[in-house]
N, C-alpha and C positions, 0 to 999 in steps of 0.2 A: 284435247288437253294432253298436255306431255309427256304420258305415261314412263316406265321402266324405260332403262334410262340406256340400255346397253347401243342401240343406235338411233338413230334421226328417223322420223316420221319420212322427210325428204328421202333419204335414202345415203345422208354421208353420214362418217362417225364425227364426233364432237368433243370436245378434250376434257379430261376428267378434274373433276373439284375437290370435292372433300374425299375423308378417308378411303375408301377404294370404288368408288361411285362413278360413272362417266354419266356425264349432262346427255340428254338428247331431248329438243323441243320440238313437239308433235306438231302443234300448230301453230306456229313461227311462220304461216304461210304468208308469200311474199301478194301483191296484185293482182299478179299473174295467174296466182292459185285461189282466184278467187272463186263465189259462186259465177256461175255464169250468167243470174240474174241481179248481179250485186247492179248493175245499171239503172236496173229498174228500180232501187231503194226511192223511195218517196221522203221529200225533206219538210222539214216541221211544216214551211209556210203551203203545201201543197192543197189546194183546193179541194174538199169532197165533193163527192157525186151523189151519195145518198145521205139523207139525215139519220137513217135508219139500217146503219149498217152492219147490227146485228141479228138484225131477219133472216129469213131463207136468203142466202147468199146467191144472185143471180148467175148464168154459166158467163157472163163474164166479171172478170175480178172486178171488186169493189176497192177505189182508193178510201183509206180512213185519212181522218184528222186526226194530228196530233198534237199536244201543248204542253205546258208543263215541265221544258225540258231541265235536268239537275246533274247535280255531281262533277266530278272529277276532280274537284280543290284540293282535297286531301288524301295520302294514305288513309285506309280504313281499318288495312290490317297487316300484319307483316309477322312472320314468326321472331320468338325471340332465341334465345339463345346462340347457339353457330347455325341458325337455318339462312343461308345463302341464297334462298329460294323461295318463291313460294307463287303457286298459281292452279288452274284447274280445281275451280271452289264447286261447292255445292252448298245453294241457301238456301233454309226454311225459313218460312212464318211462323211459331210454332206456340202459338198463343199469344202471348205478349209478348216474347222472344223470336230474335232473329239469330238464327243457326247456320253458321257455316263450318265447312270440315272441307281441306283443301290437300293440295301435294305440296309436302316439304320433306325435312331431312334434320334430325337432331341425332347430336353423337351420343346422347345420353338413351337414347331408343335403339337397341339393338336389335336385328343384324341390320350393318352398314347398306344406307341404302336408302329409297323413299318411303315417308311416312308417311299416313292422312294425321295432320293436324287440327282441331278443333279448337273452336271460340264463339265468344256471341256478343249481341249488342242489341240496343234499344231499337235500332232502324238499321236499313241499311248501310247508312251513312259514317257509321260505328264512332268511336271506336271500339272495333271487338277486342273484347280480352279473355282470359282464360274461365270456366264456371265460377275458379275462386277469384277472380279478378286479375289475374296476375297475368307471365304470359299464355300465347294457346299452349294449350294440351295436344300431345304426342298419342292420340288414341288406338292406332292402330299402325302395325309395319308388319315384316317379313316373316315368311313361317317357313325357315329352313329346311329343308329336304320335301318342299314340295315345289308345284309350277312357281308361286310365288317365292321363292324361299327369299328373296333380296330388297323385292320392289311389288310396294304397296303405292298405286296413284290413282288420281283421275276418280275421287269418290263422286256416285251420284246417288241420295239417300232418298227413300221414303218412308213416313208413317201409314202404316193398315192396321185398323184394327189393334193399334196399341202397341203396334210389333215396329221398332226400324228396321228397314233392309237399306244395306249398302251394296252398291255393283262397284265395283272396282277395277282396276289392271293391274295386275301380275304378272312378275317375269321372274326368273332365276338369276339372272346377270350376266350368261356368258354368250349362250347359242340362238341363231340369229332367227327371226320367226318366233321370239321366245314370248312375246306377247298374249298375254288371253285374260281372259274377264273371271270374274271371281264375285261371291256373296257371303253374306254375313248379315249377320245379325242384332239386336241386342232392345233391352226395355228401356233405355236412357239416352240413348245415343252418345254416351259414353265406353261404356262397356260392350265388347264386339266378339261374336263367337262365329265364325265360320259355318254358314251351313255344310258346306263339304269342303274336301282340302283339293277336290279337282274342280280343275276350270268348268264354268256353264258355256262356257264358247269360246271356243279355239278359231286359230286360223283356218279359211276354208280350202285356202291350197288351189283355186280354181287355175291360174296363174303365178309364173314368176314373174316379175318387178324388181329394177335396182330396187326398191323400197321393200327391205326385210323387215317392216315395224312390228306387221301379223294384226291381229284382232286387239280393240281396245276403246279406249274414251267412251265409257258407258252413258248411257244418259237416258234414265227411266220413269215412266208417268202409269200409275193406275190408274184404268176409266172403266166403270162398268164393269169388274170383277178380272179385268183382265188385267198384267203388266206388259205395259209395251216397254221394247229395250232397245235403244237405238244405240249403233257402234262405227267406230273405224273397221274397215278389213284392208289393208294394203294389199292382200292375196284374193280379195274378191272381182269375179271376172269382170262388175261392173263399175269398179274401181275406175279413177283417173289414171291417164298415162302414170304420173307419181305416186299414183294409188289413192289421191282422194276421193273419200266418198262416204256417206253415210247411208247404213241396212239397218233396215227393221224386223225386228222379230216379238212374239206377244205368245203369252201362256198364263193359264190362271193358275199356274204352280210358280212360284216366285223362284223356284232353282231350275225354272224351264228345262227338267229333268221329263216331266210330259205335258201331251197335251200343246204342243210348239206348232204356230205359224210364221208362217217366213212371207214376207212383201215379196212379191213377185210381180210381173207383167200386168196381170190379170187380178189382182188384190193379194188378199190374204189366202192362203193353201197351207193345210194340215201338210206336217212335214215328221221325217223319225225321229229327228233329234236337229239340234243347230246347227251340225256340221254339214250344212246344205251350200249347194251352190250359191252364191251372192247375185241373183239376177237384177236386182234394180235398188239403186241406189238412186236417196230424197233431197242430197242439197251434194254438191261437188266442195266438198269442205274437210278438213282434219279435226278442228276442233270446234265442238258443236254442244248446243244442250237443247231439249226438249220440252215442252209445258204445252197442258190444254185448257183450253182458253173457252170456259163455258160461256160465257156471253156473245162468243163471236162462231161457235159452235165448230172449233176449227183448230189441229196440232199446230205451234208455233215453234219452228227452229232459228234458234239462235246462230248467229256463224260469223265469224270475224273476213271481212271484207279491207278493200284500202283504205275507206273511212272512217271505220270502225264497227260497227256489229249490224250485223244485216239480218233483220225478221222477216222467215220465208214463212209463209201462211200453204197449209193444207187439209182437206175436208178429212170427216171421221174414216173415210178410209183411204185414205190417199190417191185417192183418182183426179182430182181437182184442188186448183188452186183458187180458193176465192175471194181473197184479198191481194191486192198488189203488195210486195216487200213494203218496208219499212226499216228507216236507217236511222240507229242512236250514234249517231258522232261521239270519237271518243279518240283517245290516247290509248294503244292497244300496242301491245307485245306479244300475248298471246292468250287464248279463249274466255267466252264468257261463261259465267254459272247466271242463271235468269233466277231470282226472286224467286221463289214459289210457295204454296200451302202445300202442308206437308205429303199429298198423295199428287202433286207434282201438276196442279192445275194453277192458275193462275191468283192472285190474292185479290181480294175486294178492295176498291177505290173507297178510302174513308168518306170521300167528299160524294160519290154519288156510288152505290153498290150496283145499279142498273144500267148504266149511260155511261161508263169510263172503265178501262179496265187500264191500272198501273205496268207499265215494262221497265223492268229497273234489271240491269246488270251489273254484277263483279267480276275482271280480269286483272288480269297484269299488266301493268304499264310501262314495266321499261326494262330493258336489259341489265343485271347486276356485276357485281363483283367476280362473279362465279362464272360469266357469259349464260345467265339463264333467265327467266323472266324472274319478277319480281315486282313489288309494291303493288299490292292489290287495289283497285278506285272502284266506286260504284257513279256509275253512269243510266239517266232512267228519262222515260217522256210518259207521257199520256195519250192512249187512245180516245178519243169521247164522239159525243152525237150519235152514238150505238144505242140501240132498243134492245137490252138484253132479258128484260121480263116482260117483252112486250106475249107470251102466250105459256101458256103454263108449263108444259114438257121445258121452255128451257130457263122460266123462272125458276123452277123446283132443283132443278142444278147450280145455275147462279148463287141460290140464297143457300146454299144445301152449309149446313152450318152456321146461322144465320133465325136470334132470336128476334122476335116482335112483340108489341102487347096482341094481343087478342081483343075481340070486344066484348066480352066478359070480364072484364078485369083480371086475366091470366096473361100468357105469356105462351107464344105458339112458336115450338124450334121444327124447322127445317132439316131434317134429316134421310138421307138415301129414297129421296121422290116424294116422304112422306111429312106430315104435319103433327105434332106433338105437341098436345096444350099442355102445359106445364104450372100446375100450381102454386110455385115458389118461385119468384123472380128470380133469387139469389140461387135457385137448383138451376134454372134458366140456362144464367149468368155461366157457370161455371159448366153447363154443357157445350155451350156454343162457346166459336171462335171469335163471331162481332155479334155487338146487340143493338140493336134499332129503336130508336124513343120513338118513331110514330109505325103507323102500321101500312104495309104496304096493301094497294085493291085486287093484286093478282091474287094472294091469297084468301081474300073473301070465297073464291069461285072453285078452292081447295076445298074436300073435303076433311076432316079429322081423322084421322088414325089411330087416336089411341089419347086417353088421357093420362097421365103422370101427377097424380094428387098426393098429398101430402101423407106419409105413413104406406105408401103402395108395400107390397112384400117384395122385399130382396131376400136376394137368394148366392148362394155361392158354391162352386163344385167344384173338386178337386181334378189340378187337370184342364180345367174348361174356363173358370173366369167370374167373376161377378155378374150381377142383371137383378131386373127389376120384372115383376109380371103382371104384366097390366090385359087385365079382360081375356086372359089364356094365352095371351104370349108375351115369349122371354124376348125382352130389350137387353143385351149388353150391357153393361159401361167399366170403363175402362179404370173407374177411381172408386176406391173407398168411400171415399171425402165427398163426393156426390149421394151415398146413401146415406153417410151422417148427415148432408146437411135436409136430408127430404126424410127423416126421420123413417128411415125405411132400412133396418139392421138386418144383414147377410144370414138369412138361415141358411144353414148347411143342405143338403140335399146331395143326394149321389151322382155319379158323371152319367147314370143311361137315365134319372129324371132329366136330370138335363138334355140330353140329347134328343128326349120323347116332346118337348115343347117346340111348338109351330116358333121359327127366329122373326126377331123384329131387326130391321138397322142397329150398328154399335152406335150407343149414346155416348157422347165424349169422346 
């Protein structure tokens, strides 16, 4: 996605727009720069090979089906104001809401420069407008006299535990290589604080390239306690001639400040810090986004192709591909942001949560005024004839936020591997993200973990957060409004009670 704007992903300069800003599109990539396996995209009417193609993935790829295909009719979203621009989104699910925050540019957002703009909408299909309805919000831009001081782009956002993180790109505006990744924070996804005012990843310098872009287009997924972060490096040694290419790197420290793996030859290797040599790069692309796809047990990269956005399929650690691409036909200008739940996995199929999983994209669709991408469209198909609870390790991910009845006459939510009967449908309701009128058989063969009954004692510390403690251990959650409505009021309690209690999964 397009980052700071001083020069071209490609490697020329680009002519300047607004107040003292110069355009530069990251991935404006032409055919030529495509992935090298954009050939192999699979088109809707393609024939599957298994009915059951989200089982142990065979060692050779598996074609899926796909149907359902939608979008493109309309703008979805566009800034208002003087925003000349607007592309490199990033979408949640985020309850009922769909959330996106993208790169634009408003004069009324100082310093001159890019902004992440935010908005939302009922669906995909929007149209997004501002929290208060109006146009989007100007949520976050420049923090003068640092790497970013100019150009804030390319957000890609998660919810953890209650917390949003932003990854974003950062430049200064002038000197070349000035690109690098940045983080932030905030409780609303409105309000943004900087974890640090220095980049979590700079250029790695492995090589020179006409392409001066440096490190950037973040594009981040929590799985199993760890963040994985995938970027551009134009200076990475495994970069394309142009310097396409997309590295991975993963830390259960969200300012991958410790604790850092870097993709390499051979998988994942402990590394000192990010500023590591870039040895293997996952799709031959500039602009790219990430999501995992628990039904199909497998990371999915997004990546704009000649026909429009190409799904490269790769196993939990990247040594194998076990799905063939997959190609959403579209009207593109430049990258996609993929749909996603908010810790960057894939959202449940309304119509069947086991058997179909949704791919729905947002990019830009066409060159503006400005010579820059613009008018956002959401383009989307369906995977299906997948067995994604066909065995419990990957039903319990699948459903993982995901209420049912019980057969008791309760209510059993799915949360971090475990089962939670819940004795208020409406606490249920308001823990999970989708809820289920019948009950599914995988979870007959689940044991229980923990009941959540009516009046449980909550608790709350200073410093530490809300929870419930059920049968000696502290459950999380992340709302008030969940122990008022399970009549279960926040006794106080000190921050080392709390930390003396065995944790359960965050509820909500």
């Amino acid at each position: 996605m397009g980052t700071p704007r001083h020069r071209s992903p490609l490697g020329g300069p680009v002519p300047a727009v607004v107040m003292v800003l110069v355009v530069a599109l990251v991935a404006a990539c032409t055919a030529g720069e495509a992935s090298p396996d954009a050939h192999r995209a699979v088109p809707s009417s393609a024939p599957t090979v298994s009915s059951q193609a989200g089982s142990t993935p065979p060692d050779a790829p598996v074609t899926l089906t796909v149907d359902s295909l939608r979008g493109g009719e309309q703008v979805v979203a566009s800034g208002g104001a003087d925003a000349v621009y607007n592309y490199g989104p990033t979408v949640l699910v985020d309850g009922g809401t769909v959330r996106m925050w993208w790169c634009s540019q408003y004069g009324s957002a100082p310093p001159a420069g890019d902004d992440i703009l935010y908005a939302q909408a009922d669906s995909p299909s929007g149209p997004f407008t501002g929290p208060d309805g109006g146009i989007p919000r100007a949520v976050f831009s420049g923090n003068p006299g640092h790497f970013d001081a100019m150009h804030t782009c390319d957000p890609s956002v998660l919810r953890v535990n209650g917390t949003y993180y932003m990854y974003y790109t950062g430049a200064r505006g002038e000197d070349a290589y000035g690109n690098a990744i940045g983080v932030a924070t905030s409780d609303d996804g409105l309000h943004w604080s900087r974890l640090t005012n220095e980049p979590i990843v700079t250029p790695a310098h492995d090589t020179t390239r006409d392409n001066a872009y440096g490190a950037g287009q973040p594009a981040a997924v929590y799985l199993d306690g760890w963040f994985y972060l995938m970027f551009t490096d134009t200076t990475g040694q495994a970069a394309g001639w142009n310097g396409a290419g997309q590295f991975v790197l993963r830390s259960r420290d969200p300012a991958f400040a410790t604790g850092v793996e870097a993709l390499g030859g051979d998988g994942f290797a402990a590394v000192s810090s990010t500023a590591v040599p870039r040895t293997r790069s996952v799709v031959d692309a500039f602009s790219a986004d990430l999501m995992w796809v628990d039904a199909l047990d497998a990371f999915v990269i997004a990546h704009q192709t000649a026909e429009g956005t190409t799904l490269t399929f790769w196993n939990r650690d990247f040594s194998a591909q076990p799905y063939h691409p997959v190609l959403v036909r579209s009207r593109w200008e430049e990258g996609p942001g993929l749909v996603r739940q908010p810790d960057g996995h894939a959202p449940l199929s309304q119509r069947d949560v086991c058997g179909r999983v949704p791919f729905d994209v947002v990019h830009a669709t066409v060159i503006g005024q400005a010579a820059a991408p613009t008018d956002l469209r959401h383009y989307g198909l369906d995977v299906y004839g997948i067995d994604g609870c066909g065995e419990e390790r990957r039903a319990l991910a699948v459903l993982d936020g995901v209420a049912m009845p019980s057969p008791v006459r309760t209510m059993d939510l799915v949360v971090g591997g475990r089962v939670v009967r819940v004795d208020r449908r409406s606490v249920a309701t308001a823990l999970a993200g989708h809820v289920l009128d019948e009950r599914l058989s995988v979870l007959d063969r689940v044991p229980v973990s923990a009941r959540l009954s009516a009046g449980a004692r909550g608790v709350s510390a200073p410093g530490e957060g809300l929870g419930v403690v059920l049968d000696g251990t502290l459950w999380p959650v992340t709302s008030t409004a969940v122990l008022e409505a399970n009549d279960s009021p926040a006794e106080p309690i000190t921050p080392e009670q709390w930390r003396a209690y065995p944790k359960g999964p965050v509820l909500g």
